[in-house]
N, C-alpha and C positions, 0 to 999 in steps of 0.2 A: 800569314794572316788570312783568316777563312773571308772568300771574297764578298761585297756587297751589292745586295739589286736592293732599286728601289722604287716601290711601285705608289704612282703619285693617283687617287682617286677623283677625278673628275669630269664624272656625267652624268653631274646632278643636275635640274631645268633651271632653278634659281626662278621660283613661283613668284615671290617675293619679288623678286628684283623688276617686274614689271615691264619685261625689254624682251624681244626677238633674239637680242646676243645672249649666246652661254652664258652663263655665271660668273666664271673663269675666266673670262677675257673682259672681264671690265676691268679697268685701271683702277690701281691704287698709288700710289706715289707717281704716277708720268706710266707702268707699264703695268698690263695684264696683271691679275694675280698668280694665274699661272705661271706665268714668267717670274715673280718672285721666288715660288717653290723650287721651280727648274735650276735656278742660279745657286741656291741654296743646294740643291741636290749634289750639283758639279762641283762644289765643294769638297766633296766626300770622297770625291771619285769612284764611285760606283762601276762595277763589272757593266750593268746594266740597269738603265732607264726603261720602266715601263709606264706609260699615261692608260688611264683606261675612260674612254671619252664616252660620251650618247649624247646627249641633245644636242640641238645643232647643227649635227651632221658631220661634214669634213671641216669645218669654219676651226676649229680646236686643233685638227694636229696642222692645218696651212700655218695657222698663225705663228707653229711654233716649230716648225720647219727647219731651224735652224739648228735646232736640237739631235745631238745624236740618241734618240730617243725612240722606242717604240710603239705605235698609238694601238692600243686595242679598243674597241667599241663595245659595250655594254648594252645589250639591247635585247627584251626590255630592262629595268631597272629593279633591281629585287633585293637589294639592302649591299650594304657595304660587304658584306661577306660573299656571298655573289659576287659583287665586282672583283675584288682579289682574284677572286677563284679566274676570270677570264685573264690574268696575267699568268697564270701558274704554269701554263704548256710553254710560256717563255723563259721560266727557269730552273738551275741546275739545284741539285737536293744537296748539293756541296758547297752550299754557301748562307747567308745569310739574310733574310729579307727584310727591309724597312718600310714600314706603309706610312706614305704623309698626303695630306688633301690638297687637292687645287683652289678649296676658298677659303685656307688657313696661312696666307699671305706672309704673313710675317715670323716664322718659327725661323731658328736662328741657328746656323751650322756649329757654333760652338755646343748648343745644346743634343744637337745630335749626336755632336761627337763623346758626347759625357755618357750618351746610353750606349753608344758601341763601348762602352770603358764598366759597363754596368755591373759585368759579370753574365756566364753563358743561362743558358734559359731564355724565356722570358722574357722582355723588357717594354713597361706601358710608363708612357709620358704621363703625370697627373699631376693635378694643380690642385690647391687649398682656396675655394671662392667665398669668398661673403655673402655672395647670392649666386648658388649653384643652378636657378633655376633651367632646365633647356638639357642640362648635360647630364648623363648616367652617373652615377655614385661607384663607388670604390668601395667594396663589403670585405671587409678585412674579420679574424678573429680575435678572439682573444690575445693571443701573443703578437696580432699587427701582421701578421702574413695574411697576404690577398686570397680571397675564396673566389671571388666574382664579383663582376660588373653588372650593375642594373641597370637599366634604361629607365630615365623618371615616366615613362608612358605606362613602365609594369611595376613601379617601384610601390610599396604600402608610404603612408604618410610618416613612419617613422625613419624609414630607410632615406627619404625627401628631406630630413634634417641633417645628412651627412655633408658635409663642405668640401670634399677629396671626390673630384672628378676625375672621368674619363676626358683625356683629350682627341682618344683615337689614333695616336699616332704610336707606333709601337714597331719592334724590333723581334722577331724571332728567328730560330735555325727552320728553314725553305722545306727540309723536309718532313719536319714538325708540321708546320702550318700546311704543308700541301694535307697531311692525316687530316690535322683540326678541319680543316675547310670543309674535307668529304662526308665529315657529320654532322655537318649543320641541317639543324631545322628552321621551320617558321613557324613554330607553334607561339605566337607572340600576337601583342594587341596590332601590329602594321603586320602580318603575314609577309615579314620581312625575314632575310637573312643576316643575322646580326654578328659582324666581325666578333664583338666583344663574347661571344658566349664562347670563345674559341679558349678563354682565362680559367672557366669553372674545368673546362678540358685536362688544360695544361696541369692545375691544383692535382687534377684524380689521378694525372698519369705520374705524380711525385717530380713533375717540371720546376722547379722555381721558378718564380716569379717574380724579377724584380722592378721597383718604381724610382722614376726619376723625376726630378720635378726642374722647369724650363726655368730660366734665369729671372726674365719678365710674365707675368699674367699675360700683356697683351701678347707673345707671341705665339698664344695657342687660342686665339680668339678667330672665330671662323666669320663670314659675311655671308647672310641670306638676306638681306634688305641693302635698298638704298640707304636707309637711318645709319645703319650699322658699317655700311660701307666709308660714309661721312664719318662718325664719329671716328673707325680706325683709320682713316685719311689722317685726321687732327690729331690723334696720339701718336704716328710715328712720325709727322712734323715735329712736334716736342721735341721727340726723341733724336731726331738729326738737326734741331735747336741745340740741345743740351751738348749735343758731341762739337758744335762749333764755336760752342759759349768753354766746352775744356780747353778748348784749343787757341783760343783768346780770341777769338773773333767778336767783333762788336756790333751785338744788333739790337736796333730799337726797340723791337717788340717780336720777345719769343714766340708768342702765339701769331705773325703775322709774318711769315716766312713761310717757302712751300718750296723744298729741294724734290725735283723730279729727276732722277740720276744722282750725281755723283759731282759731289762741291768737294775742290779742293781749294785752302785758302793756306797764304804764306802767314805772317806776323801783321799785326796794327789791322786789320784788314776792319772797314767799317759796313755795315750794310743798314739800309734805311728799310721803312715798314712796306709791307705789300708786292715785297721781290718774288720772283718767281726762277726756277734756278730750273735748263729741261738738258736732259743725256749726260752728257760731260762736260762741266765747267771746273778752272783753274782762275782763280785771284791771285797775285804775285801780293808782294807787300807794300804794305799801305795803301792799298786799294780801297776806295770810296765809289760807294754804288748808290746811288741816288733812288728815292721812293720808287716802287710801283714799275721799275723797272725788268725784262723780261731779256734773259740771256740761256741763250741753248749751242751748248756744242763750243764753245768759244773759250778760247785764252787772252786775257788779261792784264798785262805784264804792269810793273811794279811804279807805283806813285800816280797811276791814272784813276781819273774821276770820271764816273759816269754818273750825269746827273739825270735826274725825274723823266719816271716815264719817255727811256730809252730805248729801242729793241735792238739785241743785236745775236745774231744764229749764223753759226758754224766759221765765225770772224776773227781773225789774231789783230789782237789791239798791243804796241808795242808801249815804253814806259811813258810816263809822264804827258800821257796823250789826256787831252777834254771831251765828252762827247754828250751831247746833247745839250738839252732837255730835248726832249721831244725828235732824238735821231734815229738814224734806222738802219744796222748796218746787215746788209742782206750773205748769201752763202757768199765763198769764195772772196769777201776783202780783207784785207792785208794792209794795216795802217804801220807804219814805223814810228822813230820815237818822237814826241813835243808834234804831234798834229793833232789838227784841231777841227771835230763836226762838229754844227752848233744844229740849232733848231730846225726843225723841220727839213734835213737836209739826210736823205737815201743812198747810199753809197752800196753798189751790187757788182761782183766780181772784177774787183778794181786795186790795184795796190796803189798806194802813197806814200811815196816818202816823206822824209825826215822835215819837222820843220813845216809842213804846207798846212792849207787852212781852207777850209770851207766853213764860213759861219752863219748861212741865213737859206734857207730857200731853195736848195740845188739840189739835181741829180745829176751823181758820176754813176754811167754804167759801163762797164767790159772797156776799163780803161786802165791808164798806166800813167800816172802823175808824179814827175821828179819832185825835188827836196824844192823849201823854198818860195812853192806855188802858193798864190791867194788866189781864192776861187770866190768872184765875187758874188752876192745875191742874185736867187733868179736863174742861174746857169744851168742850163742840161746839155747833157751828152746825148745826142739823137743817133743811139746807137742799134736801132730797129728799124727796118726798113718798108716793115711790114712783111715781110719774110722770113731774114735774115738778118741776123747780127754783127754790128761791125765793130771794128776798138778805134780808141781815142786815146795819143797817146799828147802828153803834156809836160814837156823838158822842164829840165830845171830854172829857177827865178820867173816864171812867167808870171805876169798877172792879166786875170782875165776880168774885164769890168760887167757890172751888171747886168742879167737881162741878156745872157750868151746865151746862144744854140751852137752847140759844135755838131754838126753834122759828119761822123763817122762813115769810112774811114777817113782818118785826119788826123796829123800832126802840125800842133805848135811848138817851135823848133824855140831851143834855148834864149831866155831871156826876151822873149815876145810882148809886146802888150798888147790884147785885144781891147777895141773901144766897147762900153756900154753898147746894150742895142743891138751889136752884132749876130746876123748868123754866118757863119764860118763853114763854106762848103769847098777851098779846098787850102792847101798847106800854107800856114804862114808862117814867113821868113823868120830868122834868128832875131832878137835885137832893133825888131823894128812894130811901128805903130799899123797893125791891122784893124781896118774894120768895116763895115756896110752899111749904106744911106738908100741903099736902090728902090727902086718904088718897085709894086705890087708884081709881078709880073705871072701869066699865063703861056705853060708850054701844051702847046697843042699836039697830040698825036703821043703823048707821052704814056705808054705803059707799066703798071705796078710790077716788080719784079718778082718771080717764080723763088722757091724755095730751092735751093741748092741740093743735090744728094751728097748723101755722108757716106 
């Protein structure tokens, strides 16, 4: 199989978009645009990635660094056809090239994979619009074979009534397009270099030419504005609506759901209005998520309700657990099965077992809570020192009454009960009644402690 590069065009300023950041790196669904193309590209397995950046600066390939990717800079700016050309010394005339954009966000690997299947020649992406305004026309002949692409800036007002656009994104043999490129002109209303004039080329040199057209309308829709940014924001919401409404997922109000990454959802699973979903989430079955709630990075596990306006990021919630309204489960906790956050209660790199309960008021931090535990209103773990971090660890059956300060480090040892009111500064016994009545006291000569080296 003749191999593939693909060269992703992105160093346009984004005039429009009214911002200091690229274009390209503003979010659409939780990640950069360009970060959508990229993911889409890796798809394909490509021999090689090329970006070709300008505004901005370096801000473009940092962000995308991660990428086995090559960035070229474009500087100055002198039409799309131009831009290719500075990818071209990156690749081999024995392969294939694909051009796709960094602000056409949503174009979809199956649809790519349909123009590598197109036939050799040729191969331009083009869509059928209702209102083609913006985009070049598609000038075919008589018998429906392509002659060339017009740009509506040079198009007469008859050719402006054609509905078959250019999408730009297009597929040829590398050493094809290296010829097309080295003939471009700019004899055009923008004294631009226009990719597409590369098609009337191909026509003269008895190239075929063929056309494929994308699965959805939107995923050849590009963004120069905030408006446009917005509206395609709200259409591939729809569209990862729709994919969790086939999957029997039950939600309130399609239009009021916002998956940023990647929702996985088991059977029965229910979701309320106003959720927001960021990186990686997993719902187990029968999972109930309450309004207005916000979950990033986290799993889920099966017959737990998170109610109204939750927060929980980067957290394993095990099954038949309750949490919230109003909880907040921070990176690194670890709830096991039938435990219960209630309102306004913070739980940050903490595991809990099985069975334990905090329902009102608390903060557990950089702690360790057996099966069994009630955690009563009021309680924190004072596990900063103003330096440094300590843990609190809390055995099985304890109960701790309202209005606790566990001063870390510290262990409440199996079956404990702390009285209300308590602050607890150091280990209390197994099985027995702990607590503090002391009055006020003042240690003189006392020093804040230094930061530990790691």
């Amino acid at each position: 199989m003749t191999p593939l590069n693909i060269v992703i065009l992105a160093a346009g300023k984004g005039t429009r978009m009214y911002s200091n950041k690229p274009k390209v790196l503003h979010a659409l669904a939780g990640k950069p645009l360009l970060q959508h193309v990229l993911d889409c590209a890796v798809v394909l397995k490509p021999q090689h990635i090329c970006v070709v950046y300008g505004h901005g600066g370096e801000a473009v390939p940092q962000a995308m660094q991660q990428y086995a990717a090559k960035f070229v800079i474009q500087e100055p700016q002198l039409g799309t056809g131009h831009a290719v050309q500075q990818a071209m010394p990156h690749l081999a005339d024995d392969s294939q090239t694909m051009v796709l954009y960094g602000d056409v966000p949503l174009i979809q690997h199956s649809t790519l994979h349909q123009m590598q299947q197109a036939g050799d020649g040729l191969v331009l992406l083009t869509v059928n619009m209702p209102n083609p305004a913006g985009y070049g026309r598609i000038i075919r002949d008589r018998q429906g074979d392509v002659l060339s692409i017009i740009e509506e800036k040079d198009a007469t007002p008859e050719q402006r009534e054609i509905m078959e656009v250019n999408t730009g994104i297009l597929l040829a043999p590398t050493k094809m397009l290296r010829g097309w490129l080295a003939k471009l002109q700019n004899k055009n209303s923008q004294g631009e270099y226009y990719l597409t004039d590369i098609v009337s080329m191909a026509v003269q040199q008895g190239v075929t030419v063929h056309t494929v057209q994308p699965g959805h309308e939107w995923e050849i829709h590009g963004i120069n504005s905030k408006a446009q940014l917005v509206v395609l924001e709200r259409t591939w919401q729809l569209v990862e609506a729709g994919r969790l409404l086939v999957q029997g997922v039950t939600l309130a109000d399609a239009a009021r759901i916002d998956v940023r990454g990647k929702l996985s959802c088991g059977r029965d699973v229910e979701i309320d209005v106003g959720c927001i979903f960021e990186g990686e989430v997993n719902l187990g079955n029968n999972v109930r998520v309450g309004a207005y709630s916000v979950i990033r990075n986290s799993s889920i596990a099966a017959n737990t309700v998170i109610a109204p306006y939750s927060h929980i990021d980067s957290s394993e919630v095990g099954t038949n657990c309750h949490i919230g309204p109003y909880a907040r489960l921070r990176p690194g906790t670890k709830l096991s099965d039938e435990v219960h956050i209630g309102n306004f209660v913070e739980v940050k790199n903490s595991e809990i077992a099985a069975n334990s309960k905090a329902n009102h008021l608390s903060y557990i931090g950089d702690s360790t809570v057996g099966s069994r535990v009630n955690i009563g209103a009021g309680t924190i773990t004072c596990n900063y020192d103003g330096a440094n971090k300590h843990r609190t660890i809390i055995e099985d059956d304890v109960f701790i009454g309202s209005d606790t300060q566990l001063v870390a480090p510290v262990t409440v040892s199996k079956g404990a009960t702390i009285g209300a009111g308590s602050t607890i500064t150091r280990d209390a016994p197994a099985g027995e009644l702990t607590l503090s009545r002391g009055r006020q006291t003042t240690i003189n000569g006392w020093k804040r402690p230094t930061k530990e080296k790691k």
